[in-house]
VEXDREN-2710 file (C-alpha; in Angstrom, 1 decimal):
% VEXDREN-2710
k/r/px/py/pz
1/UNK/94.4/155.5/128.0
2/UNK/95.5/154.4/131.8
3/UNK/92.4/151.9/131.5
4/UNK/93.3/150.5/128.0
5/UNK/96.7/149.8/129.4
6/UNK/95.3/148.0/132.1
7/UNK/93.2/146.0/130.5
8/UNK/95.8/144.9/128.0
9/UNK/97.9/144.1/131.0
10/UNK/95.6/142.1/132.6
11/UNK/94.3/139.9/129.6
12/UNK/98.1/139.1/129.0
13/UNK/98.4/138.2/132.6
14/UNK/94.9/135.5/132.1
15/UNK/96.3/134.2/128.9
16/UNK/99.7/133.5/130.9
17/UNK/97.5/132.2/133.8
18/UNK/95.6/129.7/131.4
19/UNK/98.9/128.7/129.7
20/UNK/100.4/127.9/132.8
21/UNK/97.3/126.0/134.3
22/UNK/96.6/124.5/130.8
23/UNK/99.7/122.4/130.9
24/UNK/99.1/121.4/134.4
25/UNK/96.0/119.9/133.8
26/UNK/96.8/118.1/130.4
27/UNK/95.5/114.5/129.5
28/UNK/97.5/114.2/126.5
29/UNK/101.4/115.8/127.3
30/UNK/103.0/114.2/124.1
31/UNK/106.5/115.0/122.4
32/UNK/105.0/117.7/120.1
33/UNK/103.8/119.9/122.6
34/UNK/106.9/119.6/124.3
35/UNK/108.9/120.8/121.9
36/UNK/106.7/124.0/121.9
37/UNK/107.4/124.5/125.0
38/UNK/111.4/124.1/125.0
39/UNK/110.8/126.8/121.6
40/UNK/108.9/129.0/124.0
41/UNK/111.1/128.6/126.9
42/UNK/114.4/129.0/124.4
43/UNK/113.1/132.5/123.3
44/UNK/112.8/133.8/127.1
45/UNK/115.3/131.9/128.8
46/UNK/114.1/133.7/132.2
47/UNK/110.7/133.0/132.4
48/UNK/110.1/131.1/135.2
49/UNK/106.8/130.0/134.5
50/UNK/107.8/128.9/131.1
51/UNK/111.0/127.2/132.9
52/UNK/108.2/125.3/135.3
53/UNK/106.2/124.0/132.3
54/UNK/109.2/122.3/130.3
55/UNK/110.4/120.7/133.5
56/UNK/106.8/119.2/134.5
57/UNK/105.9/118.1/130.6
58/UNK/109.9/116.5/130.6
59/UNK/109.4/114.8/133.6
60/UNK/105.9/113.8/132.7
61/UNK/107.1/112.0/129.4
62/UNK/110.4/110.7/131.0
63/UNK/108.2/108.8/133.5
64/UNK/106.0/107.4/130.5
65/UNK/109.5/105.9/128.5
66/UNK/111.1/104.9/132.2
67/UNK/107.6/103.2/133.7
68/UNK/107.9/101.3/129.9
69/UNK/111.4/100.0/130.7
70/UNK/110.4/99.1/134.0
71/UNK/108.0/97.1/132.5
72/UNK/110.1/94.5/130.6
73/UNK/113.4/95.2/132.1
74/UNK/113.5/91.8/134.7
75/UNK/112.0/89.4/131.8
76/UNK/113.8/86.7/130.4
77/UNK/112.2/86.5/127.0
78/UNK/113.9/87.8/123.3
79/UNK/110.5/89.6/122.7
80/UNK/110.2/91.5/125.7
81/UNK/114.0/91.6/125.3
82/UNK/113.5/93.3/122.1
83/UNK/110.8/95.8/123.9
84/UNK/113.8/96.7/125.9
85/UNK/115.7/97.5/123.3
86/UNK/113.2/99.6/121.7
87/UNK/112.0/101.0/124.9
88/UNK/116.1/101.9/125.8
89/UNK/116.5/103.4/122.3
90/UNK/113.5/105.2/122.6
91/UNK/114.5/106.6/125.8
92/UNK/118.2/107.6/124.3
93/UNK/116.3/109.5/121.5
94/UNK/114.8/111.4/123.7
95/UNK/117.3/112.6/126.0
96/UNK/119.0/113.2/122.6
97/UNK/116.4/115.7/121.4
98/UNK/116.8/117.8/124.5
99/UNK/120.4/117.9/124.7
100/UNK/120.4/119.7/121.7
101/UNK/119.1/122.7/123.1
102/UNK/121.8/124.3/124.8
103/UNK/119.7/126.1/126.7
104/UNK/118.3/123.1/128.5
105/UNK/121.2/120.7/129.6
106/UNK/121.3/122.7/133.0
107/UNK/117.4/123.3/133.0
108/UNK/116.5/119.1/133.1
109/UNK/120.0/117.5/133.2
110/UNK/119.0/114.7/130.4
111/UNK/121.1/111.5/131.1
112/UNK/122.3/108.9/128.6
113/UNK/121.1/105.0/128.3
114/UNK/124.2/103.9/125.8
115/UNK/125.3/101.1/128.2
116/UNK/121.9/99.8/128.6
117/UNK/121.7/99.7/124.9
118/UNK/125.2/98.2/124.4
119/UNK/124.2/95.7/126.9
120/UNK/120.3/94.7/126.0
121/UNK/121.9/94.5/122.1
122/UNK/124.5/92.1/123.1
123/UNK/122.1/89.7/125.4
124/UNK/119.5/89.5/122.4
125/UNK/122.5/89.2/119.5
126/UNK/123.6/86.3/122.0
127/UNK/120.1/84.9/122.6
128/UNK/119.0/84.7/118.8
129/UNK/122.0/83.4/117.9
130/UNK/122.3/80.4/120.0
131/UNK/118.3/80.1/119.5
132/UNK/118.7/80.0/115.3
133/UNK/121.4/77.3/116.2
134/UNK/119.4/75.0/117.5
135/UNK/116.7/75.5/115.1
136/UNK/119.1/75.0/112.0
137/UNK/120.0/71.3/114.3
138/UNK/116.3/70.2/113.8
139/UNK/116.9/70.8/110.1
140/UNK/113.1/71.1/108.4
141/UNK/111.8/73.5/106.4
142/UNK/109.9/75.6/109.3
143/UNK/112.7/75.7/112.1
144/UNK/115.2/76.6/109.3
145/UNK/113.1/80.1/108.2
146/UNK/112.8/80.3/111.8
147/UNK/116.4/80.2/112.1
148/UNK/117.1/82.5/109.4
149/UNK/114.5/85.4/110.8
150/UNK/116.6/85.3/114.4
151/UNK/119.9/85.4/112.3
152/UNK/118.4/88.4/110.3
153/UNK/117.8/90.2/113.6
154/UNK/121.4/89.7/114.9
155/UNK/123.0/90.8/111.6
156/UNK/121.2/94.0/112.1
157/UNK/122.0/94.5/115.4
158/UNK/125.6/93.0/115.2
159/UNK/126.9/92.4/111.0
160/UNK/129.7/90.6/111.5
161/UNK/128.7/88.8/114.7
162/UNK/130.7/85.3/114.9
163/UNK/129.4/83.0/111.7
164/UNK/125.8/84.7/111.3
165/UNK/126.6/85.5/107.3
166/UNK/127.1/81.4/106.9
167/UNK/124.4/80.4/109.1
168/UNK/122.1/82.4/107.3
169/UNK/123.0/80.9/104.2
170/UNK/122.3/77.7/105.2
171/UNK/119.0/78.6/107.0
172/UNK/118.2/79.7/103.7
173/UNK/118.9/76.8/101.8
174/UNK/117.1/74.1/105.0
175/UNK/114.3/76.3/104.2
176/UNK/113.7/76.3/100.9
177/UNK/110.7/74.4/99.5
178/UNK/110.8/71.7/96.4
179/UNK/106.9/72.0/95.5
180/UNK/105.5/70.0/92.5
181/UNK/101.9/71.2/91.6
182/UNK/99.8/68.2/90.5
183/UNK/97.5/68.3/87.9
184/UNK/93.7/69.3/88.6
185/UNK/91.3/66.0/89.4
186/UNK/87.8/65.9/90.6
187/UNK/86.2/63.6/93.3
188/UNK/82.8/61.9/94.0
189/UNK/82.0/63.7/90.3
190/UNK/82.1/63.4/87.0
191/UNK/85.1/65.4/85.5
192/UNK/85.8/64.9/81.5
193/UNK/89.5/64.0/80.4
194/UNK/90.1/67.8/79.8
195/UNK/93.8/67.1/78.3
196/UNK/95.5/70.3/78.1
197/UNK/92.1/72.3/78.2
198/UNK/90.3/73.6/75.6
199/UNK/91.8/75.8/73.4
200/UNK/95.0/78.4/73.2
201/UNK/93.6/80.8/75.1
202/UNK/92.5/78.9/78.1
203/UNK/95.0/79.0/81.1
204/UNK/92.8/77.8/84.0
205/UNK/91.2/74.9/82.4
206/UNK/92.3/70.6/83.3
207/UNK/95.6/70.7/83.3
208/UNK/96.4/74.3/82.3
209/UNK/95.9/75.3/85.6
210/UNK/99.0/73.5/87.2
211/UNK/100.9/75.2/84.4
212/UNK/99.5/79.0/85.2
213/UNK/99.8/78.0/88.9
214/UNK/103.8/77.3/88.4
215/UNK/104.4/79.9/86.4
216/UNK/103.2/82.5/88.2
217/UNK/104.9/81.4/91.2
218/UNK/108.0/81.7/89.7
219/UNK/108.6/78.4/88.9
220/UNK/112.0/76.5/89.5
221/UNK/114.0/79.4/89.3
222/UNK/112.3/81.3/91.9
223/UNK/114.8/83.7/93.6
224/UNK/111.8/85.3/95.8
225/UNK/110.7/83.6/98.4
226/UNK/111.4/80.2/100.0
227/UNK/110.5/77.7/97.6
228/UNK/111.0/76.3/93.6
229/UNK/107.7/75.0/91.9
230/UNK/107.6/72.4/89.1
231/UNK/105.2/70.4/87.3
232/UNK/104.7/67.0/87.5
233/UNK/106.6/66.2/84.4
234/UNK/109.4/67.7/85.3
235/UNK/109.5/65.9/88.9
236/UNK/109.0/62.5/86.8
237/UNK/111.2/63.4/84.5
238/UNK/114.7/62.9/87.1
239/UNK/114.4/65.3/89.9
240/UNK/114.4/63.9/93.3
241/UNK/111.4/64.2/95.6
242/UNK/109.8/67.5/95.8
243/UNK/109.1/68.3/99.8
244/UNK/105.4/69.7/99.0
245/UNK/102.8/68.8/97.0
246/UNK/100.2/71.5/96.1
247/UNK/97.2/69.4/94.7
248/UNK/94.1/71.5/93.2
249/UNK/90.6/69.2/93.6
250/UNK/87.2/69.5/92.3
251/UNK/84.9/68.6/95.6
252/UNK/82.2/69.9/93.5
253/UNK/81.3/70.5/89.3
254/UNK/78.1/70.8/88.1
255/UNK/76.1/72.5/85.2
256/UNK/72.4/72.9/86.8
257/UNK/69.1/72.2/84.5
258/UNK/68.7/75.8/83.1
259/UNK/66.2/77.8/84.0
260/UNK/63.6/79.3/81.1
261/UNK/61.5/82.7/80.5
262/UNK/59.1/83.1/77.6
263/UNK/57.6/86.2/76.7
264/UNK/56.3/88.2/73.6
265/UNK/57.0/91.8/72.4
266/UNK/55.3/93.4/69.3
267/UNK/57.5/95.4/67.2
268/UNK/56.3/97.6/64.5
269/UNK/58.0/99.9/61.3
270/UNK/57.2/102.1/58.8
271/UNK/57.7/101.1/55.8
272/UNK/57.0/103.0/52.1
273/UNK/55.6/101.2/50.0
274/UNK/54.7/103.6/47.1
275/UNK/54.7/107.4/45.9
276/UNK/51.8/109.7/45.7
277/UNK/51.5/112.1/42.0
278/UNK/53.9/114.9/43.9
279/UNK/56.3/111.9/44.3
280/UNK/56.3/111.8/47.9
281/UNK/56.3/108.7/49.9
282/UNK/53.7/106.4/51.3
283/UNK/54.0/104.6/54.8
284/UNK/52.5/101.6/55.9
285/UNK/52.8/100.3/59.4
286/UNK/53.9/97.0/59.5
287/UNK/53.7/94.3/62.6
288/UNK/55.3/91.2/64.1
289/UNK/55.1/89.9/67.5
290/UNK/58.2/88.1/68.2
291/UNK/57.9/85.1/70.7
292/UNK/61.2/85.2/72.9
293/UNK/63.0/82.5/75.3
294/UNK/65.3/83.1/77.1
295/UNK/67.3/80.6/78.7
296/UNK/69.7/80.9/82.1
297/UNK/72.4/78.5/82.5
298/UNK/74.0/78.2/86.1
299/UNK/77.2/76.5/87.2
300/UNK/78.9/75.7/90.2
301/UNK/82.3/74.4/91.6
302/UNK/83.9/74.3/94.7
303/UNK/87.8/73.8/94.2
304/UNK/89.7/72.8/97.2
305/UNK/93.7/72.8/97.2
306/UNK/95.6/70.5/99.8
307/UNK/99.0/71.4/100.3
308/UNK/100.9/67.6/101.4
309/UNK/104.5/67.2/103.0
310/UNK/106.1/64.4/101.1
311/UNK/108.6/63.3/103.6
312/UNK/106.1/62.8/106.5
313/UNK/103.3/62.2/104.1
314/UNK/100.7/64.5/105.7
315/UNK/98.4/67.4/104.5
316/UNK/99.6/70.4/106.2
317/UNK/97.5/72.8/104.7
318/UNK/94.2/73.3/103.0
319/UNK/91.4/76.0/101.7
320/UNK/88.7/75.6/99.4
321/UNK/86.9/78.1/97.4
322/UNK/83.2/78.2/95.9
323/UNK/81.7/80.4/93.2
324/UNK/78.9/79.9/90.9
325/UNK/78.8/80.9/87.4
326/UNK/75.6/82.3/84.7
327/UNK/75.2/82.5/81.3
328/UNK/71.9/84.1/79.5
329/UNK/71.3/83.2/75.8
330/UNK/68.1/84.1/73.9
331/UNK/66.4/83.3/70.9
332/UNK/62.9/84.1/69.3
333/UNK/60.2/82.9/67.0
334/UNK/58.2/85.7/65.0
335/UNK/54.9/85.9/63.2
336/UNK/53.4/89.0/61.2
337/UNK/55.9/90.9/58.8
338/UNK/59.6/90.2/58.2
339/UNK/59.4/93.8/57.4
340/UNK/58.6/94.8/61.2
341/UNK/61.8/93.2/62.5
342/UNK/65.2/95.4/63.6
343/UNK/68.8/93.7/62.8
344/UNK/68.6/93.2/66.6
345/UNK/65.0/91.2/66.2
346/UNK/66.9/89.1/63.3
347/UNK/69.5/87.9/65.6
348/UNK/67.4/86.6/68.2
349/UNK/65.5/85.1/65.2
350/UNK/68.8/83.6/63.4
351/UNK/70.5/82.4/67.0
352/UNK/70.5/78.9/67.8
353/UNK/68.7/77.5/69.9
354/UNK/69.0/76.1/73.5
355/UNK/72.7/76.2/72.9
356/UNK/73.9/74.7/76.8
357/UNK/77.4/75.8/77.8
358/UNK/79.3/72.8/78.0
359/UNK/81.0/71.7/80.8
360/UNK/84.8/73.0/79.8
361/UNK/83.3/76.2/79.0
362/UNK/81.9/76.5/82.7
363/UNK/84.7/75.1/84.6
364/UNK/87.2/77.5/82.6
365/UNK/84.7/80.4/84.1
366/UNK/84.8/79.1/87.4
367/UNK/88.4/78.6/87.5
368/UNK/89.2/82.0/86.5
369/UNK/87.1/83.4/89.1
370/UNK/88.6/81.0/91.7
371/UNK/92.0/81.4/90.3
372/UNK/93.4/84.8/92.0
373/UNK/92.2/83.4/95.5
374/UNK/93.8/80.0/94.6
375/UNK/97.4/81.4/93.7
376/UNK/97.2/84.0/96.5
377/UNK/96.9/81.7/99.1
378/UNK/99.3/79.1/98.0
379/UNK/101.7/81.9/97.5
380/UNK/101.2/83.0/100.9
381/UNK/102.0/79.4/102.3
382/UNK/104.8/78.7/100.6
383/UNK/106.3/82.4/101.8
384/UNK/105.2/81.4/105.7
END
């Protein structure tokens, strides 16, 4: 029993050992573990050793959040300014989450950064502010959403900080786009007079395509972003100016020679073709070999979209997108019995032939594939 006792004493004395080395010797001290320590420590108050690991794995990540101060604390900048901030609040947080065990305010003594917050807040809210004022001075489109972000910041910081509400309203409104999107063209290639495309259904199509375009990004009513998009009727039709133009262009649109494969298959059927004197049926194997073509059609476009400032008159912006596009019709020839052939023989049979896609047909196709790129990144630029 003596020895049992013993050895229980003394595995309880390693596993203390290694806990105590463990946290010594630990790459990764982080908040979490931390925490398990304080737990531990709050639990048996007069364990030393447990009062030994808290203070070294405190002082540990206090160093980290102090040597991150340190590190922006004498620069000038809003951004590292802003790291400050962060790096302060961080800090606070922290001190926070240990003062609220009672158990430790004598133990490590955590301090307070409140000033330092009070203090960093009040440089940047100053900083951003005067920064967005001479942005909204230079009054285009860019320096005004520049303007507005800075004046978000300080309402966050500071709400009712000197005229920020009213500056921001008119950041918004310097900043807003007048886009009109012009109607799809082609250049260098031949491009029929499409008109409003080719059919109902077709949304991508000649001049469909400014139509889709504007209504899917919101049009003039737009309360989303930073911008109001209109056709080019509507500009011609009294508005003033737009400040963009978003002009869709076919660099390339062409229907290659199609490409053709030949080959036969035999196809065969039972078919009855009397009775016997018990009145059961008699077979008769019946042939065709059925001479098939068929025929790949392949077309390709590369649609490029230039976005133009008006005022200045100069492209800004521009992407360009290619895809290709294949359709595969067959038809067939037969000889040997009619009587041979499945419904799905007659088709090939009865379908025209060498019916070429025209070029609508394959533009439409290539559009739609372009399309989701096309309004994405438009989108995206208007929202800069």
């Amino acid at each position: 029993m003596k020895s049992t006792f013993y050895l229980t004493v003394l595995l309880s004395f390693l596993v203390a050992c290694s806990g105590s080395k463990s946290i010594y010797h630990d790459k990764d001290i982080n908040d979490k573990k931390l925490e398990k320590l304080i737990r531990d420590y709050s639990a048996n108050p007069s364990d030393t050793s447990l009062a030994n690991q808290v203070r070294f794995a405190y002082d540990y990540l206090l160093n980290q959040r102090l040597s991150a101060i340190n590190q922006y604390q004498y620069s000038a900048t809003l951004d590292d300014k802003e790291k400050l901030l962060n790096a302060y609040t961080d800090l606070q947080a922290f001190y926070d989450k240990v003062r609220g065990y009672s158990s430790l305010n004598k133990l490590l003594q955590p301090g307070s950064v409140g000033a330092e917050i009070e203090k960093t807040k009040l440089e940047l809210v100053s900083g951003h502010y005067e920064q967005a004022v001479a942005w909204l001075d230079e009054n285009n489109w860019k320096s005004s959403r520049d303007a507005y972000r800075s004046l978000n910041k300080v309402q966050q910081w500071m709400p009712n900080y000197k005229d920020t509400k009213k500056l921001m309203q008119q950041a918004k409104q310097q900043g807003t786009i007048d886009a009109v999107v012009l109607p799809l063209h082609a250049e260098g290639i031949y491009y029929p007079n499409t008109g409003m495309g080719m059919g109902a259904g077709n949304y991508y199509a000649g001049g469909r395509l400014s139509e889709q375009l504007v209504r899917d990004l919101g049009g003039s009513y737009n309360t989303s972003g930073w911008y109001r998009v209109y056709n080019s009727y509507q500009v011609a039709g009294g508005k003033e100016g737009p400040d963009w133009s978003i002009e869709p262009v076919w660099t390339q649109l062409r229907l290659a020679d199609p490409t053709y494969n030949r080959y036969n298959r035999q196809v065969q059927k039972q078919i009855e073709v009397s009775k016997d004197t018990s009145g059961r049926p008699v077979y008769k194997t019946v042939t065709a070999t059925l001479q098939i073509t068929e025929a790949t059609y392949n077309g390709y476009g590369t649609l490029e979209v230039r976005i133009n400032d008006e005022a200045n008159k100069q492209n800004i912006a521009r992407n360009s997108w290619y895809e290709s596009y294949g359709v595969k019709r067959s038809w067939a020839t037969y000889t040997g019995e009619a009587g041979a052939l499945s419904n799905a023989d007659w088709e090939l049979v009865n379908a025209r032939q060498d019916t070429q896609p025209d070029q609508l047909f394959m533009e439409e196709k290539l559009l739609g594939k372009i399309y989701s790129n096309l309004l994405g990144y438009v989108r995206s630029y208007l929202s800069y």
